[in-house]
PyMOL CGO cylinders between C-alpha atoms (Angstrom):
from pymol import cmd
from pymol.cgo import CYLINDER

trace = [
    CYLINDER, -5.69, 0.81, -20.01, -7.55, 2.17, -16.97, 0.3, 1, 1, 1, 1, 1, 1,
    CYLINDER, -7.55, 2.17, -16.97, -10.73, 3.35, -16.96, 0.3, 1, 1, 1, 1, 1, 1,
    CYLINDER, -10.73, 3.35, -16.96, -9.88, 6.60, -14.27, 0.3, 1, 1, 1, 1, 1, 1,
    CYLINDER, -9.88, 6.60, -14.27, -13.79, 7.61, -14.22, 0.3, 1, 1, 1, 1, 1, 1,
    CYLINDER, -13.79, 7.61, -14.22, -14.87, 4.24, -13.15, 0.3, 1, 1, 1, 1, 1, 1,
    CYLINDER, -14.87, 4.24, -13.15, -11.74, 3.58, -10.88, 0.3, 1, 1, 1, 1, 1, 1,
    CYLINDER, -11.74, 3.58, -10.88, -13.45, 6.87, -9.37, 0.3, 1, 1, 1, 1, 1, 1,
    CYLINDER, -13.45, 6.87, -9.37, -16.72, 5.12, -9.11, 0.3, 1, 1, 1, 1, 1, 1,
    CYLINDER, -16.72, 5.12, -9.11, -15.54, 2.50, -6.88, 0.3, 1, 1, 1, 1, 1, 1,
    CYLINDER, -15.54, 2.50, -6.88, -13.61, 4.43, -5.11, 0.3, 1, 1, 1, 1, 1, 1,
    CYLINDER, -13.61, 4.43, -5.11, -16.32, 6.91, -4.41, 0.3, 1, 1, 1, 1, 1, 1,
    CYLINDER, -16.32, 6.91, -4.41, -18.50, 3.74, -3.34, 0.3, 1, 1, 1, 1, 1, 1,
    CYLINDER, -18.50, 3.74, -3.34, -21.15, 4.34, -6.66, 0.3, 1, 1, 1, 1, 1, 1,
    CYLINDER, -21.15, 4.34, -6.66, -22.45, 0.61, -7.26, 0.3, 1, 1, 1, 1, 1, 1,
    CYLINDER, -22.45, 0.61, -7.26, -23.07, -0.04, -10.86, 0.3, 1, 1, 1, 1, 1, 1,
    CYLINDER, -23.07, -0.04, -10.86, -27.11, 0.08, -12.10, 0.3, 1, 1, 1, 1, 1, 1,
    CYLINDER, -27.11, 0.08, -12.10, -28.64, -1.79, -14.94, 0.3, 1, 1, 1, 1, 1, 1,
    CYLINDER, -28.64, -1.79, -14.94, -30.00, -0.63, -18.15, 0.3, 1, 1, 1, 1, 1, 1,
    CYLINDER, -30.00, -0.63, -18.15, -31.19, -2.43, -20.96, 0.3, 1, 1, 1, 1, 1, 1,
    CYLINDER, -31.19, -2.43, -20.96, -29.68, -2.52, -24.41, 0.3, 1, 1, 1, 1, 1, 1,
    CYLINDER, -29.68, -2.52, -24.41, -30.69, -4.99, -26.56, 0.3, 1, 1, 1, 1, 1, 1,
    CYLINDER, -30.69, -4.99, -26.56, -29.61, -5.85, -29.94, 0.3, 1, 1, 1, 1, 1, 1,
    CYLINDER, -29.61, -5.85, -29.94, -32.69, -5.51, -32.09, 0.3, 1, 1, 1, 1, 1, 1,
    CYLINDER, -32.69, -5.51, -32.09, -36.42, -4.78, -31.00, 0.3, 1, 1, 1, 1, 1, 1,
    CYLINDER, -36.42, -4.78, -31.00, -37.64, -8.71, -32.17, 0.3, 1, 1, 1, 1, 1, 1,
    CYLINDER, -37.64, -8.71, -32.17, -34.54, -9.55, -28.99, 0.3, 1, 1, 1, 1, 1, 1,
    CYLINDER, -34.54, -9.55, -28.99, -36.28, -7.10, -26.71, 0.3, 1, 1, 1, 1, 1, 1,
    CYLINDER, -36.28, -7.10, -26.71, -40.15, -8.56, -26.96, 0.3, 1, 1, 1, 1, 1, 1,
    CYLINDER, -40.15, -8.56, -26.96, -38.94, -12.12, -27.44, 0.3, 1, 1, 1, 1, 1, 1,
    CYLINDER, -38.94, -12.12, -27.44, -36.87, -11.18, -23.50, 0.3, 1, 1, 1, 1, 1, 1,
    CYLINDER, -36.87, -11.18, -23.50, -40.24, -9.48, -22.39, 0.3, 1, 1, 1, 1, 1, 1,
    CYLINDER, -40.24, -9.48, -22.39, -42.37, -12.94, -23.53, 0.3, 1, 1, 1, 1, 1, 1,
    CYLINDER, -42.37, -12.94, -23.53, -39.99, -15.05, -22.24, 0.3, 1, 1, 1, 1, 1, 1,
    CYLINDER, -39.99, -15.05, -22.24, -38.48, -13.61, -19.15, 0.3, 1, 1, 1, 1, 1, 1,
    CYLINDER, -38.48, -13.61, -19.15, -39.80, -10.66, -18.53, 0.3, 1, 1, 1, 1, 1, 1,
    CYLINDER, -39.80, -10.66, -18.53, -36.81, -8.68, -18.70, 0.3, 1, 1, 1, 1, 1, 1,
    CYLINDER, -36.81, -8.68, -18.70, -35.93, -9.33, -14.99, 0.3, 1, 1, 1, 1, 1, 1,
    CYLINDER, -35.93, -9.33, -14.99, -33.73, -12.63, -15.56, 0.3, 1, 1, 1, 1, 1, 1,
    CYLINDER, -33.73, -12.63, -15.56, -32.28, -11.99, -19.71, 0.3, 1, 1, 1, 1, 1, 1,
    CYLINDER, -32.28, -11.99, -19.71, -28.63, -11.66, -19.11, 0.3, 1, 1, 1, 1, 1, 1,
    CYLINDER, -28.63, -11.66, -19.11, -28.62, -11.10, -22.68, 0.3, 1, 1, 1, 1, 1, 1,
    CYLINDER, -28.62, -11.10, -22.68, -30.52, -7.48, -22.72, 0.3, 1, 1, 1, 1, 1, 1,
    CYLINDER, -30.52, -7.48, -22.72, -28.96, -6.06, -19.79, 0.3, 1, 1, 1, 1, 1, 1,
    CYLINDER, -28.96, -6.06, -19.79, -25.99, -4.30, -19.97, 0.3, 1, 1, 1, 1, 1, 1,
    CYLINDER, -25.99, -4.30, -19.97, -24.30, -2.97, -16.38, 0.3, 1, 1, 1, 1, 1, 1,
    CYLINDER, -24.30, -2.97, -16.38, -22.72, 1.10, -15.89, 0.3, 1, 1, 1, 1, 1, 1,
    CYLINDER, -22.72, 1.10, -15.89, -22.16, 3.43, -13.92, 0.3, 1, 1, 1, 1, 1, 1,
    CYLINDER, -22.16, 3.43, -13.92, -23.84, 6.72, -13.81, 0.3, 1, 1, 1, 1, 1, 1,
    CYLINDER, -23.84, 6.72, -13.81, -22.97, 9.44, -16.23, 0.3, 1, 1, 1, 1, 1, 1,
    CYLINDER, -22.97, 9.44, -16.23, -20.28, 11.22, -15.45, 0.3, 1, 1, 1, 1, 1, 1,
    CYLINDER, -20.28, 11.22, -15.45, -21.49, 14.89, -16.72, 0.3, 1, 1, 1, 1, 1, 1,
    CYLINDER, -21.49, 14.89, -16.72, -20.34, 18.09, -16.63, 0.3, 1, 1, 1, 1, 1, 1,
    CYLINDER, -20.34, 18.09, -16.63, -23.07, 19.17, -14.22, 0.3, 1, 1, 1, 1, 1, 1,
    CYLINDER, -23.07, 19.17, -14.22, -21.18, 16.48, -11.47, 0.3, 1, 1, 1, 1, 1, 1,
    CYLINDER, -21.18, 16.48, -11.47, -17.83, 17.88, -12.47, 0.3, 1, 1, 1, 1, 1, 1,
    CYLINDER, -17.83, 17.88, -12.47, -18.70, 21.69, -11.48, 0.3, 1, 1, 1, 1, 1, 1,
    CYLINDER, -18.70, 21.69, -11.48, -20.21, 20.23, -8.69, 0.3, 1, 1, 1, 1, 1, 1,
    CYLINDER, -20.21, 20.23, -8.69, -17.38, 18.09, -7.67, 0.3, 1, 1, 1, 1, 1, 1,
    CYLINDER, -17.38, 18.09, -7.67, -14.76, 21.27, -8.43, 0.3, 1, 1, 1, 1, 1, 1,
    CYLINDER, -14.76, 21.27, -8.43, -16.67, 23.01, -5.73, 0.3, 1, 1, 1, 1, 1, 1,
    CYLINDER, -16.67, 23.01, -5.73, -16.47, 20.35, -4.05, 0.3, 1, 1, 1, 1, 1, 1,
    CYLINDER, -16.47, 20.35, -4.05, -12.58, 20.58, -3.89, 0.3, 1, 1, 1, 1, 1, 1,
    CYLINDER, -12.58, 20.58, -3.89, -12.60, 24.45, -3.58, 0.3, 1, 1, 1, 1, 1, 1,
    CYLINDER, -12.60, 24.45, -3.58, -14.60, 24.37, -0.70, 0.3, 1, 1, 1, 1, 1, 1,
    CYLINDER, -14.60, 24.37, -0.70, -12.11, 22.26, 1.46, 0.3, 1, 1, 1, 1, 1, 1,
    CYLINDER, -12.11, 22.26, 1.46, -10.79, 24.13, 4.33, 0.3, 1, 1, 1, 1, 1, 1,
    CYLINDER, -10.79, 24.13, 4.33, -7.21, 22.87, 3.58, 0.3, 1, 1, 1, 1, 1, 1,
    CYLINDER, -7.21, 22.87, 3.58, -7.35, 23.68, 0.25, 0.3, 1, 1, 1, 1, 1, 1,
    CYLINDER, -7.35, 23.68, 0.25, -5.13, 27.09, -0.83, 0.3, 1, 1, 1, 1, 1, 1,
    CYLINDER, -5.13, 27.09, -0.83, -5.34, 26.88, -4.25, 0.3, 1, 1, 1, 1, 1, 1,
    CYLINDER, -5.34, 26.88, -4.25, -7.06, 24.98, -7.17, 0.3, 1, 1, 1, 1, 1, 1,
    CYLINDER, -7.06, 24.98, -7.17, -6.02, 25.03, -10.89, 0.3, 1, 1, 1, 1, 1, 1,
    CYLINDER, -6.02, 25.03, -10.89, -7.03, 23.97, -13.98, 0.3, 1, 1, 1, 1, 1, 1,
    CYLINDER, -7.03, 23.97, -13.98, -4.10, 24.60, -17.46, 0.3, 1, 1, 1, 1, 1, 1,
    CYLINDER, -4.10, 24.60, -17.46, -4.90, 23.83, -20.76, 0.3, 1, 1, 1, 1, 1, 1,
    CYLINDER, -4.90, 23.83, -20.76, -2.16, 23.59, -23.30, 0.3, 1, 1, 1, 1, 1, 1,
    CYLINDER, -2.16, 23.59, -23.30, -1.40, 21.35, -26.61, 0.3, 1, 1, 1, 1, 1, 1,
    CYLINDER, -1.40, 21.35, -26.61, -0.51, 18.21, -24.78, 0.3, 1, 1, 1, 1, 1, 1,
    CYLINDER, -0.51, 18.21, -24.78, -3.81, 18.28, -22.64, 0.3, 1, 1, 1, 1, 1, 1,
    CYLINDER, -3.81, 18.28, -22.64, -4.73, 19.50, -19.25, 0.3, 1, 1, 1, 1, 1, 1,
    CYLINDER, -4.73, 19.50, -19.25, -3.29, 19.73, -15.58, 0.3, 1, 1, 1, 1, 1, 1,
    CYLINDER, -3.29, 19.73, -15.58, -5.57, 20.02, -12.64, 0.3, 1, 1, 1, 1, 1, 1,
    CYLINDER, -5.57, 20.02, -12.64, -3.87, 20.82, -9.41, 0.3, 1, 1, 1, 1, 1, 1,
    CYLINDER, -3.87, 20.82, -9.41, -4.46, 21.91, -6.17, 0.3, 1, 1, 1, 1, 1, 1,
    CYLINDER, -4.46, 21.91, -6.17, -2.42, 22.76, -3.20, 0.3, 1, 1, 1, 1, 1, 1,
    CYLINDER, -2.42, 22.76, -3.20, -3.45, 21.43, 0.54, 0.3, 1, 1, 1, 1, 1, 1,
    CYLINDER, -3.45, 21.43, 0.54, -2.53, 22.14, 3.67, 0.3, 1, 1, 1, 1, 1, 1,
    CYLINDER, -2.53, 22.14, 3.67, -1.23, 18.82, 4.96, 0.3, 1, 1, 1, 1, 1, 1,
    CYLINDER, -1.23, 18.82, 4.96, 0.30, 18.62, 8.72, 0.3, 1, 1, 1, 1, 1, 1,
    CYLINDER, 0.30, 18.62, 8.72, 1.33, 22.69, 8.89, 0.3, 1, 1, 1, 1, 1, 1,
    CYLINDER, 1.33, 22.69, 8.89, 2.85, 22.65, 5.04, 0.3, 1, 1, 1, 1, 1, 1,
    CYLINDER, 2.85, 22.65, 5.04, 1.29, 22.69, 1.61, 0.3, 1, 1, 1, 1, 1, 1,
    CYLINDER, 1.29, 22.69, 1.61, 1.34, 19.59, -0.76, 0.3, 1, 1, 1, 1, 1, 1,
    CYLINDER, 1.34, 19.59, -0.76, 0.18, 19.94, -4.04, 0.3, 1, 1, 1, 1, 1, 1,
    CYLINDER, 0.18, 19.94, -4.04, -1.65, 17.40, -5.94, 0.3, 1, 1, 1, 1, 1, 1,
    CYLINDER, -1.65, 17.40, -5.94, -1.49, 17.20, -9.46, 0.3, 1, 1, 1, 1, 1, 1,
    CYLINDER, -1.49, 17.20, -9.46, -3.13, 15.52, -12.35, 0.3, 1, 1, 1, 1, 1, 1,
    CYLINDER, -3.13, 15.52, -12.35, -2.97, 15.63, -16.16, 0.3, 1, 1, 1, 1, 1, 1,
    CYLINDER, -2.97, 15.63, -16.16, -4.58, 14.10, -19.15, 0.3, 1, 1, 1, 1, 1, 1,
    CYLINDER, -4.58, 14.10, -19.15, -5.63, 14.84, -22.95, 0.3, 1, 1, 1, 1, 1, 1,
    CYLINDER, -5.63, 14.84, -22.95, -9.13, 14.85, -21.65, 0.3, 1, 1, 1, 1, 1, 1,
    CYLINDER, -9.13, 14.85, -21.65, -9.92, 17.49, -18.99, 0.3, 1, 1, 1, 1, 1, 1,
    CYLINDER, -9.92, 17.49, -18.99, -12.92, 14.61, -17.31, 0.3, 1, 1, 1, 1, 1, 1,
    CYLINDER, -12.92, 14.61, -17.31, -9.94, 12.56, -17.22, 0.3, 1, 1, 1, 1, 1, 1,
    CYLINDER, -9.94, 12.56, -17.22, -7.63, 14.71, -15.13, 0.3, 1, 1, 1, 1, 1, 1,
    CYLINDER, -7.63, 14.71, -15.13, -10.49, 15.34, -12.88, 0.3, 1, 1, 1, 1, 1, 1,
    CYLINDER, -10.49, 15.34, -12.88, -11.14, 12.23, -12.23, 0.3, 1, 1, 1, 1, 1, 1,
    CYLINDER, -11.14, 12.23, -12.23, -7.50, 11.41, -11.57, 0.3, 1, 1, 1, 1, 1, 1,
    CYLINDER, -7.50, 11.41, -11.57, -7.42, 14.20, -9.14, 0.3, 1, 1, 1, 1, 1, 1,
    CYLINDER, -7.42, 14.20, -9.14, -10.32, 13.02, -7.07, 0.3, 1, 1, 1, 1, 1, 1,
    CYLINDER, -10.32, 13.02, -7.07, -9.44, 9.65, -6.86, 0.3, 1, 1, 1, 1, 1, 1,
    CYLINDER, -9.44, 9.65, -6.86, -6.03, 11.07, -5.42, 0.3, 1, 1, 1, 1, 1, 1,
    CYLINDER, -6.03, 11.07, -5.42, -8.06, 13.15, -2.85, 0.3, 1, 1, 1, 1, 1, 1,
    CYLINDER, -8.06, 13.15, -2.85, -9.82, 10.33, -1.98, 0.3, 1, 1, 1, 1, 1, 1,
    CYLINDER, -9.82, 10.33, -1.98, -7.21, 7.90, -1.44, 0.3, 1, 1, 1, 1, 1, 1,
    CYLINDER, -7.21, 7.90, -1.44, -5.53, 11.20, 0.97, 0.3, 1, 1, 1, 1, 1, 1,
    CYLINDER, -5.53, 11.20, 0.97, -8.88, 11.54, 2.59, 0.3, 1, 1, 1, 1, 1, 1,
    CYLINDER, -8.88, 11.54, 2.59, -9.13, 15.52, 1.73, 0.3, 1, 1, 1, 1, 1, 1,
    CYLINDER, -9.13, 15.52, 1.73, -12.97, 14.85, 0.49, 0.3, 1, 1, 1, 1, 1, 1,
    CYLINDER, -12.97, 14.85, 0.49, -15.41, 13.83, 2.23, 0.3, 1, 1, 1, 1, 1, 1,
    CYLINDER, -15.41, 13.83, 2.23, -16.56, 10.43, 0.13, 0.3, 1, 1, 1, 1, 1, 1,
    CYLINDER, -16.56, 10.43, 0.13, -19.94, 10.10, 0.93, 0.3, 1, 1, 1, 1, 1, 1,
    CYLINDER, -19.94, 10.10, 0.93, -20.31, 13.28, -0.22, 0.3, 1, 1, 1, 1, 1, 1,
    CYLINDER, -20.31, 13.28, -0.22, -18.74, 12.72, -3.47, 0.3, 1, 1, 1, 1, 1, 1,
    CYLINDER, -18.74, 12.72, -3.47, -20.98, 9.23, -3.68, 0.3, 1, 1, 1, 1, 1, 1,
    CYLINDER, -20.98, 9.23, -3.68, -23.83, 12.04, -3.72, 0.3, 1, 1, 1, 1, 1, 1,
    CYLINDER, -23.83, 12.04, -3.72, -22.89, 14.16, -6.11, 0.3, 1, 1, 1, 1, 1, 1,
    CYLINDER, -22.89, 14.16, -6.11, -21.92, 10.91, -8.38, 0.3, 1, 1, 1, 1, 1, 1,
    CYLINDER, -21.92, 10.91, -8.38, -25.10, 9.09, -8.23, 0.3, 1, 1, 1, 1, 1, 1,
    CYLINDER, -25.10, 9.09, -8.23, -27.38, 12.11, -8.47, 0.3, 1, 1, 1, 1, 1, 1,
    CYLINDER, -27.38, 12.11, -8.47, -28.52, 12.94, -12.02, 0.3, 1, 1, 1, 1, 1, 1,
]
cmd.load_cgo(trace, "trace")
């Protein structure tokens, strides 16, 4: 199964960041005797930033704000949700379309989709993704 938000994440350019997460506290202070932390492979874990709902209204104004961009479109129904948006592509409108169960999801879909079309500007998305 794909993981869309982190497919996002590299497509936006967001490198990954450390955090630690060990198993018990006696793991953590034996790492911090031993290696200080900066060399345990076994307390560090390796993500990506949150993706939060602050950085989706932030990306969704993001995607409004494109000059090609007539329309944008978010449906909820039983089966999930369906984000769409219509662009003005070479003097006709395309629309592009994503659903999933989980509305994150269908964002995510959607904007990796812009991306790959080049309708948003990915350094600015790297921005918006990092920040928080």
């Amino acid at each position: 199964m794909t993981n869309h938000i982190e497919e996002l994440m590299k497509a936006a350019g967001v490198k990954k960041r450390g955090t630690i997460d060990c198993c018990s506290i006696q793991e953590y202070f034996e790492c911090l005797d031993r290696y200080n932390c900066a060399n345990c492979n076994k307390c560090r874990s390796i993500e990506y930033p949150a993706f939060t709902p602050a950085k989706q209204l932030e990306l969704m104004k993001l995607i409004v704000d494109i000059k090609e961009v007539e329309c944008f479109y978010i449906q909820a129904n039983k089966n999930g949700y369906k984000i769409s948006c219509l662009i003005e592509t070479t003097n006709f409108p395309a629309a592009v379309i994503a659903t999933d169960p989980v509305i994150d999801i269908a964002l995510a879909k959607l904007l990796i989709k812009l991306l790959k079309k080049c309708e948003l500007d990915k350094s600015e998305v790297k921005r918006i993704l990092k920040d928080g």
